[in-house]
C-alpha positions in Angstrom: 120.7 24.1 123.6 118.1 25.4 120.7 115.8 27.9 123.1 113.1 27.6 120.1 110.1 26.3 121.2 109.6 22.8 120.2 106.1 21.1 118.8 104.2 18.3 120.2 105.5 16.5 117.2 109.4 17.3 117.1 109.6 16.3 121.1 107.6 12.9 120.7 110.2 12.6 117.8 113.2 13.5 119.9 112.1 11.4 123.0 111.9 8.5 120.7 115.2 8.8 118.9 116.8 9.1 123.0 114.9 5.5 123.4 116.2 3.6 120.8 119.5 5.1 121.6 119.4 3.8 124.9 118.0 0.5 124.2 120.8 0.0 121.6 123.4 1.0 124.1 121.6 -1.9 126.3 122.7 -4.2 123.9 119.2 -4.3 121.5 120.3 -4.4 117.6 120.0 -1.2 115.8 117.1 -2.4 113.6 114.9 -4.0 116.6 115.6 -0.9 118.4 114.5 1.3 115.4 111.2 -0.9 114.6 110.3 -0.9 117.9 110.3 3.3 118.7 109.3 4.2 115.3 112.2 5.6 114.0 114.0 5.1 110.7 117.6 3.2 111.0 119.3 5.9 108.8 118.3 8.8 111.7 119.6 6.3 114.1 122.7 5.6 112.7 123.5 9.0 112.3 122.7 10.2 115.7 124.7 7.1 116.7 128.1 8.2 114.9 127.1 12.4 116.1 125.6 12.4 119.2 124.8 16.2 118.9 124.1 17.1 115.3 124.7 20.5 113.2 121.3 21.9 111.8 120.7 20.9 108.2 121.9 23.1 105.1 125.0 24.8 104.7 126.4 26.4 107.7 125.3 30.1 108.6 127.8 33.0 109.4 127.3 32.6 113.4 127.1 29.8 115.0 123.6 28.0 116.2 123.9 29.5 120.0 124.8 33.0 119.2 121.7 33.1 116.5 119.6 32.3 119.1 120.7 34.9 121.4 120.3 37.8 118.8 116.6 36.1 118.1 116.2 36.2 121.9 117.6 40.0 122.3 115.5 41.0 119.0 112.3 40.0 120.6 113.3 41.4 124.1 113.8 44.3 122.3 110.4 44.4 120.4 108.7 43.5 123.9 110.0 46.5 125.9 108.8 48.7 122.9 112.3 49.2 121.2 111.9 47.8 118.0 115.4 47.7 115.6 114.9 48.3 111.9 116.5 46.8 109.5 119.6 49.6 109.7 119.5 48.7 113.4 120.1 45.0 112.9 122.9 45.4 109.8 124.9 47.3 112.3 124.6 45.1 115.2 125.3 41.8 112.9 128.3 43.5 112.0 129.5 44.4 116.1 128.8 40.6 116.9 130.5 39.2 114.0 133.2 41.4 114.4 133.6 40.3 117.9 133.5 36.7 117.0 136.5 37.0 114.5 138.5 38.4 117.0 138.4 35.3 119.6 141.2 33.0 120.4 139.1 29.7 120.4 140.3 26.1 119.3 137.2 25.7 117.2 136.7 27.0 114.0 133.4 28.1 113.7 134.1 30.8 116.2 136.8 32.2 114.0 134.8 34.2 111.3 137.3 35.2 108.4 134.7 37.4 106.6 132.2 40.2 108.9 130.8 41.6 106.5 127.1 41.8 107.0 124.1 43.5 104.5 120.4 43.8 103.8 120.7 40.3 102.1 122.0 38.3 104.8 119.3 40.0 107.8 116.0 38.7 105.1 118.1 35.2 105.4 117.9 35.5 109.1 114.4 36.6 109.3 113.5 33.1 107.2 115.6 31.1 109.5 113.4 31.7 112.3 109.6 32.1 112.5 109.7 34.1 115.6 110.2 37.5 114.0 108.9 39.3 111.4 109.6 43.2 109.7 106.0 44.8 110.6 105.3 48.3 110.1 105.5 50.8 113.0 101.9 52.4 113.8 103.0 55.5 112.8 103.7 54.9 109.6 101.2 52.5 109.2 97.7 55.4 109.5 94.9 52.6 107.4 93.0 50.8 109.8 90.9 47.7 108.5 87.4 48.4 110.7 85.0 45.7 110.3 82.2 45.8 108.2 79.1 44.6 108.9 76.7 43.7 106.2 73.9 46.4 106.8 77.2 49.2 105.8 78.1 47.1 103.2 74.4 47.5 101.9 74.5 51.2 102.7 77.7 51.7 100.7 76.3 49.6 97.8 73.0 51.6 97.4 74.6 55.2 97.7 76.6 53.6 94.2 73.3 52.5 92.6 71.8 55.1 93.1 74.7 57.2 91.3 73.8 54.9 88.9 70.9 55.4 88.6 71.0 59.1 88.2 73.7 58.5 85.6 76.7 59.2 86.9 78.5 55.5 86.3 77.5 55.1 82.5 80.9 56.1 80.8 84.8 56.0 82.2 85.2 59.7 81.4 82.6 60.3 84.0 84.2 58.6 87.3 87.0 59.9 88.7 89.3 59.7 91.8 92.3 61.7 93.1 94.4 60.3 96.1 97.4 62.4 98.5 100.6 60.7 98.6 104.4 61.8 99.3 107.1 61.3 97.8 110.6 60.8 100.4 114.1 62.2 99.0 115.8 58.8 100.9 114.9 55.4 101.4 113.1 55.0 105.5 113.7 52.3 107.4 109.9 51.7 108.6 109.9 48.3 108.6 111.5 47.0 111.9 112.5 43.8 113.1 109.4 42.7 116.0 107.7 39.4 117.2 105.7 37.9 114.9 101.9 38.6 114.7 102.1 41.9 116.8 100.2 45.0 116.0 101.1 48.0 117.4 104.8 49.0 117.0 106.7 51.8 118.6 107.3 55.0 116.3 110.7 55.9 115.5 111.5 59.5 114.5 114.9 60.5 113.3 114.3 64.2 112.1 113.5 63.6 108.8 109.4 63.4 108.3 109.7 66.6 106.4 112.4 65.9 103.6 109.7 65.0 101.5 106.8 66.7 99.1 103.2 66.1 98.7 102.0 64.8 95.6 98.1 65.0 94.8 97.3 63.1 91.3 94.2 63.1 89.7 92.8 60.8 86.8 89.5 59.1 85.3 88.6 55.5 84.7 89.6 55.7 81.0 93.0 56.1 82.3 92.9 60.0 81.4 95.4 61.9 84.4 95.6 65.0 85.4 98.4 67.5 86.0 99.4 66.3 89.7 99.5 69.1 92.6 103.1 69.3 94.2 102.2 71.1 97.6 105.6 72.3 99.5 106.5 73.1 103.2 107.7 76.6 103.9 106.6 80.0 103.0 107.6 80.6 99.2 108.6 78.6 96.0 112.8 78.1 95.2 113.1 78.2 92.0 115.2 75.2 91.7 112.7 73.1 92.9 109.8 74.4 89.6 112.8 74.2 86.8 113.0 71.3 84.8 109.1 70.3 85.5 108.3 71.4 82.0 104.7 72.7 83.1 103.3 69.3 84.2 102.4 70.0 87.6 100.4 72.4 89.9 102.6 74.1 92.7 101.3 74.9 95.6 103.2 75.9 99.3 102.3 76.5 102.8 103.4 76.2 106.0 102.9 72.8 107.0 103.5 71.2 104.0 99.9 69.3 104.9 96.6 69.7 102.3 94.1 72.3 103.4 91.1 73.1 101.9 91.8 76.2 99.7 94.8 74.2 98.0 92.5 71.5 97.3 89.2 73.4 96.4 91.7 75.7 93.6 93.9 72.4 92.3 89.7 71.0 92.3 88.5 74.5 89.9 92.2 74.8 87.8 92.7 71.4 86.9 89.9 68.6 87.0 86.8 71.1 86.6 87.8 72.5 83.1 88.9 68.4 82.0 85.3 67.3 82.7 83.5 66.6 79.1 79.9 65.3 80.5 77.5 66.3 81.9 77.3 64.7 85.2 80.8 63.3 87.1 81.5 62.3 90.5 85.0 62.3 92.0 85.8 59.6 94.9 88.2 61.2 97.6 89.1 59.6 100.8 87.7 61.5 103.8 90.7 64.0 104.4 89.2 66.9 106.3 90.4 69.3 103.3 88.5 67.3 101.0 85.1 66.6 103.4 84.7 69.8 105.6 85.6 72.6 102.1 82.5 74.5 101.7 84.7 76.5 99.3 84.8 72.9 97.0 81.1 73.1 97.5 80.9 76.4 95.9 83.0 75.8 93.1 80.9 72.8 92.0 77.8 74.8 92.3 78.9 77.7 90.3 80.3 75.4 87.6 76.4 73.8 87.6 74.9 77.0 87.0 77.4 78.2 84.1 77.8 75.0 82.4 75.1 72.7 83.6 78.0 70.1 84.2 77.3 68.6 87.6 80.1 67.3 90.0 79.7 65.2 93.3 82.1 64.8 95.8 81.9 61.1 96.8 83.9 60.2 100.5 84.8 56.5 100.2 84.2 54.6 103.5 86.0 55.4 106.2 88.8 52.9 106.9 88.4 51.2 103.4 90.2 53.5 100.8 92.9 50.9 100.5 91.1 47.9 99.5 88.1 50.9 97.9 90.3 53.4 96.2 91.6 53.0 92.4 94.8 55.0 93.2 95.9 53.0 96.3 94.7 49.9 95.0 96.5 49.3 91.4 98.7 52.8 91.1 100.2 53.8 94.3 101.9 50.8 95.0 103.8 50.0 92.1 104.9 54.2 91.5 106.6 53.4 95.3 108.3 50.4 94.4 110.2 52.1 91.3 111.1 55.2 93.1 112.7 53.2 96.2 114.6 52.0 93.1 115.5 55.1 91.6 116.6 56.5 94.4 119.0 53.5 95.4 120.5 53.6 92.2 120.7 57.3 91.6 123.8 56.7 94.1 125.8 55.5 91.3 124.8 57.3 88.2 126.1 60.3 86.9 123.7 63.7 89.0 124.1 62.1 92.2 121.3 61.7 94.7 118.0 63.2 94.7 117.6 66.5 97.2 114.7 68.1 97.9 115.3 70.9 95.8 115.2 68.3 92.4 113.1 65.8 93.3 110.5 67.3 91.9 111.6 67.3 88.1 112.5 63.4 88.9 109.4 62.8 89.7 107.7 64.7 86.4 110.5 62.6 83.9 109.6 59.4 85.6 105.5 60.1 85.5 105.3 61.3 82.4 108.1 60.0 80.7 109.9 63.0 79.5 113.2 63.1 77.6 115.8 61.4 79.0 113.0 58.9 81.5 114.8 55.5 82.0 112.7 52.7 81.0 113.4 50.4 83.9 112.1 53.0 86.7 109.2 54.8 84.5 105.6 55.1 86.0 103.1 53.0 84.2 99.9 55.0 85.8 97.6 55.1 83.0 97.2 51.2 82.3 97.1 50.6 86.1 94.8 53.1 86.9 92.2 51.3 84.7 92.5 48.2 86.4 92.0 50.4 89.4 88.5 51.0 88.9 87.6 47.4 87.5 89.4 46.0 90.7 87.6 48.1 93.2 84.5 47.6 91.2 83.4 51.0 90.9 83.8 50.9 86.6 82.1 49.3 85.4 79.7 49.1 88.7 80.1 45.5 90.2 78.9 44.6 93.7 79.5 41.7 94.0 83.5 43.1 93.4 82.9 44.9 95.7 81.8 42.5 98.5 85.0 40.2 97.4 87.4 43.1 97.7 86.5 44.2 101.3 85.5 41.2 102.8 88.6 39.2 101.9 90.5 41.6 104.6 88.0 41.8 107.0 88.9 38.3 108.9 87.7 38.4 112.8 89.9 35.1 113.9 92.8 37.0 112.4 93.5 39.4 115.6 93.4 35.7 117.7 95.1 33.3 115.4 98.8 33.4 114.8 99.9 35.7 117.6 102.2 35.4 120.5 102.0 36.2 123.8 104.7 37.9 125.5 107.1 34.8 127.2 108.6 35.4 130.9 112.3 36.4 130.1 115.1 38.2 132.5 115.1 41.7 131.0 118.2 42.9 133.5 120.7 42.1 130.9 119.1 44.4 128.5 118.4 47.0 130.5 122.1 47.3 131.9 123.0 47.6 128.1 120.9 49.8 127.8 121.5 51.6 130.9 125.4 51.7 130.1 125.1 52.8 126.6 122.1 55.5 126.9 123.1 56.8 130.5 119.4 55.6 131.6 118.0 55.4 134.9 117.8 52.5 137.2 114.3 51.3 138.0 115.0 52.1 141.7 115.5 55.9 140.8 112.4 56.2 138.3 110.2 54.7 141.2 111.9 57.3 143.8 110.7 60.2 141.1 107.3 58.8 140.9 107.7 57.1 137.5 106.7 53.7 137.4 108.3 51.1 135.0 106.7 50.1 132.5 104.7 52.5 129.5 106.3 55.3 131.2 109.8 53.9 131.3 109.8 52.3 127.3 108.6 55.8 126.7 111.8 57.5 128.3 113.8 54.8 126.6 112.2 55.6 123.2 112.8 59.6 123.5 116.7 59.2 124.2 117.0 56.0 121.4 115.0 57.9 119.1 114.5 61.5 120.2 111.4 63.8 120.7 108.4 62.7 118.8 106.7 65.6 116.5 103.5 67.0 117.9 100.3 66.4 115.9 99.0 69.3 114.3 95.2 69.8 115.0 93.1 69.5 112.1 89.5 69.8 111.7 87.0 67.3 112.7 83.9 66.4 110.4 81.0 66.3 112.9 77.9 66.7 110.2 78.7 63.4 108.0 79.0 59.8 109.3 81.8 58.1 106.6 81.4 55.2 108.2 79.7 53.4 105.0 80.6 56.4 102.7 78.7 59.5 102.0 77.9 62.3 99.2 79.4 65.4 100.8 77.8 67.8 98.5 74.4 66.5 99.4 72.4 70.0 99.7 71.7 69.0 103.9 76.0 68.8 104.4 76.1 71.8 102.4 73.7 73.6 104.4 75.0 72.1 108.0 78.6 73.5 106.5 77.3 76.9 105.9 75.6 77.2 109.6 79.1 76.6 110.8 81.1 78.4 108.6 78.3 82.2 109.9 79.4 80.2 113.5 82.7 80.4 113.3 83.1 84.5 111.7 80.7 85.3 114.1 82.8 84.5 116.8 85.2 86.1 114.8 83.5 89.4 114.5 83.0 89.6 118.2 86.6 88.6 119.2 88.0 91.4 117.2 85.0 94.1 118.6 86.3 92.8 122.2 89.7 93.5 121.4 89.2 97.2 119.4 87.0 98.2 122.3 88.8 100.9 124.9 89.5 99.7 128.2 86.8 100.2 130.6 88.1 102.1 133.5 88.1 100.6 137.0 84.9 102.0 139.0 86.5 104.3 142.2 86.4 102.7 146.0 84.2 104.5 148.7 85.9 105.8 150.9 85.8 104.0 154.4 83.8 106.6 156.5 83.6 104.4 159.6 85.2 105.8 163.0 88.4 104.1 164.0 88.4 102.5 167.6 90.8 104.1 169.8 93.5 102.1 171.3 93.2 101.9 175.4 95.9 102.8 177.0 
């Protein structure tokens, strides 16, 4: 039985064919009985001579039933917050089809000569059936669409005239914009098999977050780049990871491997301030606290002013709009990603091996910039894209109305209503004995007896011994001068100034943590003595 859910359409269809069926088995011809319920002779023939038909188009490797119960487990999954990737779902084709070749059964179909499953044949199951989708888990997925209402899109539109108007959008040289992205040394499986149209997806974390570095490229509307800022985790450079990068980058290390504001206030005075030509620029950044809260960036701008009468403004696009706002993500980002999943799937078999952390830095360099020995099918095409980037996002040559278009067409409110399921009422024992017999997980019974109730709690405990301890969030600085919400100009002279009562604040508090600490201990004060007269016992 097909445990899809059926359309008022297909059932009135179904019920039909079933009535002509039975009035021809009454004796009624086959072509009164067709004219009669609507349906056309062929159909009726057909179901006449195969009472319960095949599904059309050639046949797949399992049969009908068991596809339905891996849909059914894969969205039982997805509902009790255990999502399966697509690594997940290779592996568990293979176990079921596996299993199926091994059974003694008079029919055919259930002896499967060939188990070999790949990446190909779970995209084929995905468009079989409608149910499921690959979404992205909310931890990799950080950009959240916030709607816009048309006062901020006014707001947003007037801080860019009046850039405008003070000259700073005249010529492409003038308009730049650098964007933080990393670079992975292996392909991740984020995208994970779920029911279609949810939202939030459970993280996964298999230990490898960090096997990655930090790239921070920088170019102008005239499709001019910069020397990109490589920033490393751990304490000091190997020198295995700097040869080969033929002086095209800026390296930078710390200990989180995350952008901080002195990285990004030096890479902002060694490499964009002495490449700006006019007189007044502005550089669109994306609200990262290095890049907002840096009164050190502040300075440096204001120094380069009074030595060179070259003025740079820090422009914070919108908060929650940089992807459809900034030239980077829009038209360069994307397409950089695509060809380096490629290069590194087919640096597999090619003659150097795979890439490591230690070298995927000069990889990176030979692909951007096309170095000797750059292969033309994975090479980054950044210049020509990043153009379009700025025409696209409508900040050059200054469009509003582009910009209105580019926002608005992701900024839908049915689309949080239309197209999503609700959870359906299913038996989740099954899945929870699997589960329980594989993982070594407790019983319901015992989580309520320790005061944990099912539910959150439980997918949470399930989660951690699937996927193991989630990372801890480092704490970062929060911006609580500047509202992004419609964009802002963070060296306006008031941030600046709101930045600098903060900063005499904070080494204040400084100052008089460390006098607390160098002070000697003050001595405890001496008890009085207890003068009173003792009572005497009676005897």
């Amino acid at each position: 039985m097909d445990g899809k859910l059926k359309t008022a359409s297909q059932v009135h269809k179904e019920l039909s064919v079933e009535a002509a069926l039975r009035e021809v088995k009454d004796g009624e011809s086959l072509t009164s009985a067709a004219k009669t319920n609507g349906v056309s002779r062929t159909t009726l023939r057909s179901r006449m001579e195969k009472p319960n038909p095949s599904r059309v188009g050639a046949p797949t490797k399992f049969p009908p039933w068991e596809e339905d119960r891996l849909v059914d487990f894969l969205m039982s999954c997805s509902d009790q917050r255990i999502p399966l990737n697509r690594y997940h779902c290779v592996q568990l084709f293979c176990e079921v089809a596996i299993g199926l070749g091994t059974l003694e059964q008079p029919m055919e179909i259930l002896g499967l000569k060939n188990t070999s499953v790949n990446d190909k044949y779970v995209q084929r199951f995905l468009s079989r059936h409608s149910d499921l989708s690959l979404r992205i888990t909310h931890s990799s997925n950080r950009k959240k669409d916030r709607e816009w209402t048309v006062e901020r899109f006014e707001e947003y539109i007037s801080k860019l005239q009046a850039l405008r108007v003070r000259g700073f959008l005249e010529r492409p040289v003038q308009v730049w914009n650098l964007e933080e992205t990393a670079f992975t040394t292996s392909e991740m499986y984020d995208s994970v098999i779920a029911r279609k149209g949810a939202k939030q997806i459970p993280s996964q974390f298999d230990g490898t977050e960090k096997e990655n570095v930090t790239i921070l490229p920088c170019g102008n509307a005239s499709g001019v780049q910069l020397r990109f800022m490589a920033l490393y985790a751990g304490k000091v450079h190997v020198q295995s990871r700097l040869d080969d990068t033929f002086g095209l980058c800026y390296h930078a290390v710390n200990a989180s491997g995350y952008m901080d504001q002195v990285h990004f206030a030096n890479y902002i005075k060694t490499e964009l301030i002495p490449a700006v030509t006019e007189l007044k620029n502005v550089v669109f950044v994306d609200g990262h606290f290095s890049q907002v809260n840096n009164l050190l960036l502040v300075r440096y701008c204001k120094e380069l002013y009074e030595k060179t009468a070259k003025q740079v403004e820090i422009f914070c696009l919108p908060t929650g709009q940089t992807n459809h706002l900034q030239p980077f993500d829009v038209s360069v980002s994307g397409g950089i990603k695509k060809k380096w999943r490629m290069y590194l799937r087919d640096r597999r078999l090619v003659k150097g091996g795979i890439v490591t952390k230690n070298t995927v830095l000069c990889h990176i360099v030979k692909l951007w910039y096309r170095t000797e020995g750059w292969p033309e099918k994975y090479a980054f095409n950044g210049e020509q894209c990043l153009k379009s980037g700025f025409a696209k996002v409508g900040l050059f040559p200054f469009n509003p109305d582009v910009i209105r278009k580019n926002v608005k067409a992701h900024q839908d409110p049915e689309v949080i209503s239309r197209g999503i399921h609700s959870g359906r009422e299913q038996e989740f024992s099954p899945l929870f004995e699997l589960l329980k017999a594989h993982y070594g997980l407790m019983t319901e019974k015992d989580l309520a007896d320790n005061g944990v109730t099912p539910g959150a709690e439980l997918a949470n405990s399930i989660q951690k011994d699937l996927f193991g301890e989630a990372p801890k969030k480092q704490r970062r600085e929060t911006n609580r001068q500047l509202s992004l919400s419609a964009g802002a100009l963070i060296t306006h002279p008031s941030f600046v100034e709101q930045l600098e009562k903060d900063e005499a604040a904070k080494n204040a508090k400084k100052v008089a943590a460390a006098a607390k600490r160098e002070a000697p201990p003050s001595q405890p004060a001496k008890q009085a003595k207890n003068t009173s007269v003792k009572k005497q016992r009676k005897a």
